[in-house]
py3Dmol code that shows the C-alpha trace and the ligand (Angstrom):
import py3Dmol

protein = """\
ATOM      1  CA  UNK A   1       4.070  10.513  50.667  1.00  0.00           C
ATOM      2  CA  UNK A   2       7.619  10.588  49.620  1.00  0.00           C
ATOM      3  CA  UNK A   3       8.506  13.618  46.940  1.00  0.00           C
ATOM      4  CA  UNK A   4      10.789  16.247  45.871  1.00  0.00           C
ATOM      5  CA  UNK A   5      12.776  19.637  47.033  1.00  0.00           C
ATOM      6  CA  UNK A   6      15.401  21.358  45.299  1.00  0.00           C
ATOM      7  CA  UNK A   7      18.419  22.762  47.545  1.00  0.00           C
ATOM      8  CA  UNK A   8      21.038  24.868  46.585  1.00  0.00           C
ATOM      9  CA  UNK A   9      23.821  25.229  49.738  1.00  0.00           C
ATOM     10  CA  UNK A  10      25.143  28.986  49.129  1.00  0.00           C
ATOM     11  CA  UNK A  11      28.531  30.991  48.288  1.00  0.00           C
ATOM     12  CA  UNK A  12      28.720  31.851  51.896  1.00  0.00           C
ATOM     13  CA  UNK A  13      28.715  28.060  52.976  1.00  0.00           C
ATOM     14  CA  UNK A  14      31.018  26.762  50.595  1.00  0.00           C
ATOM     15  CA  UNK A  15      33.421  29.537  51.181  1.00  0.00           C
ATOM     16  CA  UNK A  16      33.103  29.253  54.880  1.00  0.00           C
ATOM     17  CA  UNK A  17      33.819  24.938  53.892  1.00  0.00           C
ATOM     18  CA  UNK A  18      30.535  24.579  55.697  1.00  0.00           C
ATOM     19  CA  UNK A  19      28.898  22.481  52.701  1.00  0.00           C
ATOM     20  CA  UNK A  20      29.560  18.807  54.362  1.00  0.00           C
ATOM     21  CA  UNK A  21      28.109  20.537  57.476  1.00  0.00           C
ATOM     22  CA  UNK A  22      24.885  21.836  55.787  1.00  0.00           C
ATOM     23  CA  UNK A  23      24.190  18.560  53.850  1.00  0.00           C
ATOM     24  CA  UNK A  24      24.963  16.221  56.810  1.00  0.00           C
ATOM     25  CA  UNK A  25      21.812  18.490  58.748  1.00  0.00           C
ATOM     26  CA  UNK A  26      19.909  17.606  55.629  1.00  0.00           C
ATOM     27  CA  UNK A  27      20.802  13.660  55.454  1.00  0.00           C
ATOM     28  CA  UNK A  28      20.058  13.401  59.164  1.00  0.00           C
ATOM     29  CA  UNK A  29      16.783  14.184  58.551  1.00  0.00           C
ATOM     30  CA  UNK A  30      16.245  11.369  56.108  1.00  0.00           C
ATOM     31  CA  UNK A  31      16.556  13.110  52.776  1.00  0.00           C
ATOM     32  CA  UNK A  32      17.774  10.912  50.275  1.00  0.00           C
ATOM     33  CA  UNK A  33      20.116  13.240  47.747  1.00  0.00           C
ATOM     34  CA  UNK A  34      18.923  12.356  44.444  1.00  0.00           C
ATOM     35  CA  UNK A  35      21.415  14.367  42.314  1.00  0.00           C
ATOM     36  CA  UNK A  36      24.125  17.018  43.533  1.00  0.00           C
ATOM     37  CA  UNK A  37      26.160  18.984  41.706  1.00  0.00           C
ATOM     38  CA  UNK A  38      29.352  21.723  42.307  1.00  0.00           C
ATOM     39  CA  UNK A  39      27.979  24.746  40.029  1.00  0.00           C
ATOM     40  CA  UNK A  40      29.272  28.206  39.246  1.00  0.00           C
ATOM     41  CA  UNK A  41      26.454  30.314  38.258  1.00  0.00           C
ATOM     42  CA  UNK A  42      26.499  32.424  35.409  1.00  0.00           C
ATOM     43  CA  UNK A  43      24.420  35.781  35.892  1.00  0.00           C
ATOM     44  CA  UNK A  44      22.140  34.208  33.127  1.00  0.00           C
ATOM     45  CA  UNK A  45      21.556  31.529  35.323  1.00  0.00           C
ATOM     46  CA  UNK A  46      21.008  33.621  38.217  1.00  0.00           C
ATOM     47  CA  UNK A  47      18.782  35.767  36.989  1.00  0.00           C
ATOM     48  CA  UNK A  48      16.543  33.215  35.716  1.00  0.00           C
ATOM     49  CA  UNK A  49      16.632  31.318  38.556  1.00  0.00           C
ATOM     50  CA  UNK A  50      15.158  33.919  40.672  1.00  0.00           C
ATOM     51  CA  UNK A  51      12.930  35.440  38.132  1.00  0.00           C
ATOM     52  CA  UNK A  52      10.292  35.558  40.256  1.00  0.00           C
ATOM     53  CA  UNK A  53      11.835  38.413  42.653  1.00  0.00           C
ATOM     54  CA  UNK A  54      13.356  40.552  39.765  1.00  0.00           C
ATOM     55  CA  UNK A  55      10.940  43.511  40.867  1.00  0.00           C
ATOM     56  CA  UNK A  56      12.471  43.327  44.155  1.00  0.00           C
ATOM     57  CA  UNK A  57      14.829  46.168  45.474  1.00  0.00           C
ATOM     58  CA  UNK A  58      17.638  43.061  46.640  1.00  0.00           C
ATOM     59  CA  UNK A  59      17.281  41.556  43.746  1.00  0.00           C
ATOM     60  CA  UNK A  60      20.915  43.249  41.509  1.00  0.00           C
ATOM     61  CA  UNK A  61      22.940  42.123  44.718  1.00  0.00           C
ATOM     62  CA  UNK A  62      21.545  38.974  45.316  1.00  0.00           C
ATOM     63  CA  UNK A  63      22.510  37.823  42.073  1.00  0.00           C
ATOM     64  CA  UNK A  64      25.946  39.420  42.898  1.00  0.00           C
ATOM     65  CA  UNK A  65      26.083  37.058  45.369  1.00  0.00           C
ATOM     66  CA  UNK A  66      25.001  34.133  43.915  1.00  0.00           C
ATOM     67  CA  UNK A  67      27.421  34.342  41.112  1.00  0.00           C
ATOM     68  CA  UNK A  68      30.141  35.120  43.835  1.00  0.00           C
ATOM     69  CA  UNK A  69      31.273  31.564  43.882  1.00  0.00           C
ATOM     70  CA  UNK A  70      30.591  28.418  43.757  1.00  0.00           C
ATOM     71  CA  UNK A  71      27.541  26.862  44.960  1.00  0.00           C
ATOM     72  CA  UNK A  72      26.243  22.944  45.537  1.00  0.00           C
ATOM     73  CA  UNK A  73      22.902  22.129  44.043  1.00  0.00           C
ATOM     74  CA  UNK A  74      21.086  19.277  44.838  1.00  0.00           C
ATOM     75  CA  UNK A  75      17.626  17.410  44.215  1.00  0.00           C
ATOM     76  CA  UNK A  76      16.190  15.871  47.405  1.00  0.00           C
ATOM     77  CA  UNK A  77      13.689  13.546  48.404  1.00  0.00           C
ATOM     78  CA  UNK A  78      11.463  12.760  51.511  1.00  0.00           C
ATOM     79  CA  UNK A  79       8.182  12.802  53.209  1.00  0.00           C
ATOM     80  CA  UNK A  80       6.394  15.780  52.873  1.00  0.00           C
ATOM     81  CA  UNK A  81       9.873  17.089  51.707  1.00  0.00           C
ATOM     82  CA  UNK A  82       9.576  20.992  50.573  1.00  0.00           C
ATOM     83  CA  UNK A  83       8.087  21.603  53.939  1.00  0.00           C
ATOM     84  CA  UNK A  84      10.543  19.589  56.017  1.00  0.00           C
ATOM     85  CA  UNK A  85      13.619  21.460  54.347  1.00  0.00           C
ATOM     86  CA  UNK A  86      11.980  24.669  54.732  1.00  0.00           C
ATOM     87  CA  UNK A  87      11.722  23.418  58.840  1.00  0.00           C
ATOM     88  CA  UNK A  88      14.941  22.843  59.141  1.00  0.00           C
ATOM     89  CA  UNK A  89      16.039  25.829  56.986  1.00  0.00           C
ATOM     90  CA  UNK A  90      14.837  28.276  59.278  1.00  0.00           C
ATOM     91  CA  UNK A  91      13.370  31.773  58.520  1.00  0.00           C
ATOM     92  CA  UNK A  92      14.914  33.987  55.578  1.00  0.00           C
ATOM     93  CA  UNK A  93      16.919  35.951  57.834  1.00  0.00           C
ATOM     94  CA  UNK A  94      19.239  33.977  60.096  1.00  0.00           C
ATOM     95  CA  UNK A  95      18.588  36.933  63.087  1.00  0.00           C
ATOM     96  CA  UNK A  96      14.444  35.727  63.273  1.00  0.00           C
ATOM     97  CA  UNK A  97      15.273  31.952  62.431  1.00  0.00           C
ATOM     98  CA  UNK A  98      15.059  29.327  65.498  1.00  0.00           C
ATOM     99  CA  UNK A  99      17.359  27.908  67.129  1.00  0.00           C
ATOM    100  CA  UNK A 100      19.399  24.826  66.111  1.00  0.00           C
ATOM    101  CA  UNK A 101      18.158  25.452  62.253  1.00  0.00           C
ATOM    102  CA  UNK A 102      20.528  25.261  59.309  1.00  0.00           C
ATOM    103  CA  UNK A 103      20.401  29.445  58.385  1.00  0.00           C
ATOM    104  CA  UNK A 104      20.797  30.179  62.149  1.00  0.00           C
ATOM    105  CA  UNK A 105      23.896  27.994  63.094  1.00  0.00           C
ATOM    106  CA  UNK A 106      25.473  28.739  59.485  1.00  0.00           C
ATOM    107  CA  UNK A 107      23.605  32.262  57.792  1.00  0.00           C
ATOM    108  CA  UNK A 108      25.269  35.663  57.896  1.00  0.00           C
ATOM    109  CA  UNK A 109      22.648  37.880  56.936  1.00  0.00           C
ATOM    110  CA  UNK A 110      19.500  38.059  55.295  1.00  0.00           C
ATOM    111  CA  UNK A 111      20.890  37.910  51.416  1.00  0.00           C
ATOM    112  CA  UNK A 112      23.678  35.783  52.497  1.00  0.00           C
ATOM    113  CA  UNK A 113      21.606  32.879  54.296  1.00  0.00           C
ATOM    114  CA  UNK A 114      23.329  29.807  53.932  1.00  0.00           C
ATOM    115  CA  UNK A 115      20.659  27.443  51.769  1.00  0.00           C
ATOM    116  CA  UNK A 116      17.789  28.352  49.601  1.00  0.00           C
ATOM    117  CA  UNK A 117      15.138  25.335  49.340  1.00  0.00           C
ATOM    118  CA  UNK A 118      11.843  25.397  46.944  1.00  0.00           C
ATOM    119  CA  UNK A 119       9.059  27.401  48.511  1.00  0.00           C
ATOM    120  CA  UNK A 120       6.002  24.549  46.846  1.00  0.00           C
ATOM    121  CA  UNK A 121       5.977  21.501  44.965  1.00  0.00           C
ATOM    122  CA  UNK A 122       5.710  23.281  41.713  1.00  0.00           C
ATOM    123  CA  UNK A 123       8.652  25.602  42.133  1.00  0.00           C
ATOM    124  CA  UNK A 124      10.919  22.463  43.343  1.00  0.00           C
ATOM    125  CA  UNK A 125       9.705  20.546  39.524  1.00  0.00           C
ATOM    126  CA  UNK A 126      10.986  23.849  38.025  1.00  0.00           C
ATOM    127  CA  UNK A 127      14.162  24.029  40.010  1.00  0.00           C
ATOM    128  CA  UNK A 128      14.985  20.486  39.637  1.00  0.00           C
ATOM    129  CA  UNK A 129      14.820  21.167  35.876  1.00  0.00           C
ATOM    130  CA  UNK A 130      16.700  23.871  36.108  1.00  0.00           C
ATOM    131  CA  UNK A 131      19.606  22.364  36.738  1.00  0.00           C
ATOM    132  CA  UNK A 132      18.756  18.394  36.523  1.00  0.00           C
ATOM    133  CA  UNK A 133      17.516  15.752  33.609  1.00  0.00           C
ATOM    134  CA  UNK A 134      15.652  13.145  34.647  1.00  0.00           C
ATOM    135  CA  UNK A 135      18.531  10.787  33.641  1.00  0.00           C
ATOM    136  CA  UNK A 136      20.842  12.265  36.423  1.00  0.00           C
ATOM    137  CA  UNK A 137      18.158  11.621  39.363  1.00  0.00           C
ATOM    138  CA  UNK A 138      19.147   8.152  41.433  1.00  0.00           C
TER     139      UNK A 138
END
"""
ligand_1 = """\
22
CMP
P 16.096 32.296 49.070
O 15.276 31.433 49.954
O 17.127 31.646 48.217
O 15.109 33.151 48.127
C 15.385 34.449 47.689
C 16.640 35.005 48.277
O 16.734 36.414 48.220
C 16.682 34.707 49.778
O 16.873 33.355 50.004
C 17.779 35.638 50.221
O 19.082 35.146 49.881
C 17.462 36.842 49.359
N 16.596 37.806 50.075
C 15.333 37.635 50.455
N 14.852 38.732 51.074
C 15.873 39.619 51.070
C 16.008 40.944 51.542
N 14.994 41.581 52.146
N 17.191 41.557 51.361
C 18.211 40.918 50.739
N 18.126 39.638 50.253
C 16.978 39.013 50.426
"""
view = py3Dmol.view(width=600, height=400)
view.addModel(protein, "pdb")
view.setStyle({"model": 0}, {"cartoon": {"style": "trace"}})
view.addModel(ligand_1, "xyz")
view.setStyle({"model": 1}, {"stick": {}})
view.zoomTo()
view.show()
């Protein structure tokens, strides 16, 4: 069944100018981009984004990061879609991911890994609406 994922392609891609790279992995494997946007997060953002790891020792720098520059994030759609990105995402840290995967051709570190994608169905609904309306999905 065809559904939903939520992507965002990282400060360390864009600045690197590997976006077009990233997203061309992504539309090879037959995700349809359903809204994309250029953003520049605000810590605000940030920090509500990743609410969920705000107990977590990384969490004051990754925000640092993430509010480094600018970022691309998009709404995607496919078969069986939030576990196909995470496939072809590769582990957290681009040192354990596999070969030939998006965070360990393009990642630099653990915090600095290229692409984040939704970890469940319910978390890509919330991170769609994060940043999307219904209106701007095609
Ligand atoms: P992401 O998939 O976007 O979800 C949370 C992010 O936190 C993760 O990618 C990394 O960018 C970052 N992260 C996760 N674990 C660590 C860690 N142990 N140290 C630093 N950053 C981390």
């Amino acid at each position: 069944m065809s559904n939903r994922t939520f992507t965002i392609v990282k400060p360390d891609s864009v600045r690197k100018g590997n976006f077009g790279k990233v997203i061309s992995r992504v539309e090879a494997e037959g995700f349809k981009i359903l809204g994309l946007k250029k953003a520049s997060l605000s810590q605000k953002q940030a920090e509500g984004f990743y609410a969920v790891h705000r107990e977590r020792p990384f969490f004051k720098d990754l925000v640092k990061y993430m509010t480094s520059g600018p970022v691309y994030v998009a709404a995607l759609e496919r078969d069986n879609a939030v576990a196909h990105l995470r496939k072809i995402m590769g582990a957290t840290d681009p040192t354990k991911a596999d070969a030939g995967t998006i965070r360990k051709d393009f990642g630099e570190s653990i915090e600095q890994n290229a692409i984040h994608g939704s970890d469940s169905d319910e978390n890509a609904k919330i991170e769609i609406a994060f940043f999307f309306a219904e209106s701007e999905l095609m």
